[in-house]
Steps between C-alpha positions, in 0.01 A plus 500: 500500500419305853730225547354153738670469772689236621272254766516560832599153703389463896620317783389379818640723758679331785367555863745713699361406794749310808479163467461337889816287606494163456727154463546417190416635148239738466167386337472512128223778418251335226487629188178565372370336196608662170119580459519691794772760501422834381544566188717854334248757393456407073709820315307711274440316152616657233259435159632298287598655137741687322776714696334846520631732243508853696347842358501857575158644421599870442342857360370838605189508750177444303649337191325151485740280692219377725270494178716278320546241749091506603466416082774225492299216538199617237793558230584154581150351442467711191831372357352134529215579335695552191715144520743586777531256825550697784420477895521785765569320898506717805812392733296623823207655621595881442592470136170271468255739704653770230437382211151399605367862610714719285375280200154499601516860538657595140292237333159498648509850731682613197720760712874526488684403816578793718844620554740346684554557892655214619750265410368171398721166439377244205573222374312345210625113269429535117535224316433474103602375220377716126350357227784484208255547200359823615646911423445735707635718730693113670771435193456128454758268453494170340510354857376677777683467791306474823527797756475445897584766740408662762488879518562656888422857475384808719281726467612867645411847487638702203600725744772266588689538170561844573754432786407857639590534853186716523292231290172374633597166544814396521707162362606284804871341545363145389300690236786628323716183601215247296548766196853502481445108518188494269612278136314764296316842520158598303448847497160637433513794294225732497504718216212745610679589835718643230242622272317657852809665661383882434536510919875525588373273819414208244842284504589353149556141474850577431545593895351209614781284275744667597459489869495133518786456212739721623392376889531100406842620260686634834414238701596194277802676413557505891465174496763417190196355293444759213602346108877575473350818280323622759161424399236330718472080490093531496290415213262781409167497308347840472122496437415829296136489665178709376526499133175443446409865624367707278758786600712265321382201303400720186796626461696191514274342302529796259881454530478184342593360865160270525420218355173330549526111586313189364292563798366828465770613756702803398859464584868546470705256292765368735758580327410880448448556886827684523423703220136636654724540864697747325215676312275556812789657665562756238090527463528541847744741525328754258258528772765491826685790612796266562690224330394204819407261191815511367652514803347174569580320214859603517503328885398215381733448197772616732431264855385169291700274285385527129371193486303528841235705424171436356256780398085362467217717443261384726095568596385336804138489388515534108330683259068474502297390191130512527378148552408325119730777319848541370683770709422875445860652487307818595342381809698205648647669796384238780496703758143776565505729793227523755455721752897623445658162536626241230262208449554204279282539188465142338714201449768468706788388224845556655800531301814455556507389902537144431783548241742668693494267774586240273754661339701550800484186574646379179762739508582357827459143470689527121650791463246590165231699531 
């Protein structure tokens, strides 16, 4: 969070030149006209708004954090189209210049952002306010209570998360310090690192956590601002990414994990999300030669407060249905390969990017999720 600082005032400096020597008083040096004097340099404007709320954009290298922020502003659109009231505002030209080319490229290039190289600073307002006689994946309540925040997030190699002195790119001091300081965490959870990891060189998500957790745990505790049991103060919302691949939507769906929405759009009840965390790990871990799933849900029970943690099941561009038909449970991967790289099939329908956003910022702003 940049703070405005405070405005710089001016004066006319004095000559320090001898004056000559002379009876009497010296001669009164005019003043020029208020109109006249120079005038203190104007200090940087802040936008006006909201107080930035402060997030740490974390996961392994390749896992969709880029991805997700690219399809922010489309889930946003989409979720007015169905009664909501939401706007997306760039706070300055790098976060605006991002989410015009990296949107342009998923929607109309239809090609996922590339990885990561380079640390990138954001800052994005959303305001909104949902439509109370709607379901869906937004609970309504009687009243809805309107939402204005501003997210201030970067964007950083997965690398990073590793905290390997031998790591390809490595965290700065004010990296790690705007972490520590960061109100809440998402983690982006990609389940087929996990499902891939046949190559002992392919890191598990689980390393990635625990790097930064253990690395932000020692350095707040430094500092004398754990929870008095130890845990970290952050709020965490970890986005259980890629369900709708076909390594593992059918069996989810087959699990009874799946539910298909009023719009066509399979997904995971909100209130089972926990339950389909656990089950991917041990589905996971009958294909691992390790326990890292586990491992990872363990670090999280253990370093949050109960109550902190969130769990979504997210896609960043949804599941495809043939244009004029209802969705093909068989074929509604949105994602085709050409020429060895991922390319966005249909659609673009994210789910779950707007949502967690906004749940931090409840919990936050009212302690409720």
């Amino acid at each position: 969070m940049s703070l405005q600082p405070p405005p710089v005032s001016s004066r006319l400096a004095s000559s320090n030149s001898a004056a000559p020597v002379v009876a009497g008083p010296a001669p009164a040096v005019p003043r020029p006209p208020s109109s006249a004097r120079p005038s203190a340099a104007p200090a940087p404007a802040v936008p006006p708004g909201p107080p930035p709320i402060s997030i740490g954009l974390c996961g392994a290298t390749g896992g969709g954090k880029t991805t997700f922020l690219a399809t922010l502003n489309t889930a946003i659109q989409n979720a007015n189209l169905g009664g909501d009231q939401w706007t997306l505002t760039a706070r300055d030209e790098a976060s605006l210049k991002f989410l015009r080319e990296r949107e342009a490229e998923v929607i109309s290039g239809r090609m996922f952002p590339q990885s990561t190289t380079v640390t990138s600073q954001y800052q994005w307002r959303i305001d909104g306010s949902t439509a109370p006689a709607r379901t869906g994946r937004f609970r309504r309540t009687p009243t809805a209570r309107p939402i204005s925040f501003v997210i201030d997030v970067e964007d950083r190699p997965g690398s990073a998360f590793l905290m390997d002195d031998d790591a390809s790119f490595k965290i700065t001091e004010e990296g790690l310090k705007r972490l520590a300081d960061a109100s809440a965490l998402i983690f982006i959870f990609d389940p087929i690192r996990e499902l891939d990891r046949g190559d002992v060189q392919v890191r598990s998500n689980w390393q990635y956590f625990s790097g930064l957790v253990q690395t932000l745990g020692m350095r707040l505790g430094q500092l004398g601002r754990l929870a008095p049991n130890g845990r970290l103060p952050h709020k965490l919302a970890v986005c259980v990414t890629k369900y709708d691949d076909p390594k593992i939507f059918g069996h989810a769906y087959h699990a009874g994990l799946i539910d298909v929405d009023a719009d066509g759009q399979p997904h995971v009840p909100a209130d089972r999300t926990n339950e389909y965390f656990e089950w991917f790990c041990g589905f996971a871990e009958r294909h691992a030669q390790d326990s890292a799933p586990s491992q990872f849900l363990g670090l999280m029970r253990a370093s949050f407060q109960p109550d902190a943690v969130r769990v979504f099941c997210t896609s960043s561009v949804g599941f495809y249905t043939e244009p004029g038909k209802e969705i093909d449970l068989h074929d509604c991967w949105n994602v085709r390969i050409v020429d060895g790289l991922p390319r966005v099939r249909g659609r673009l329908r994210p789910i779950n990017v707007l949502e967690p956003l906004a749940a931090l910022e409840s919990k936050i702003s009212t302690g409720a999720w």
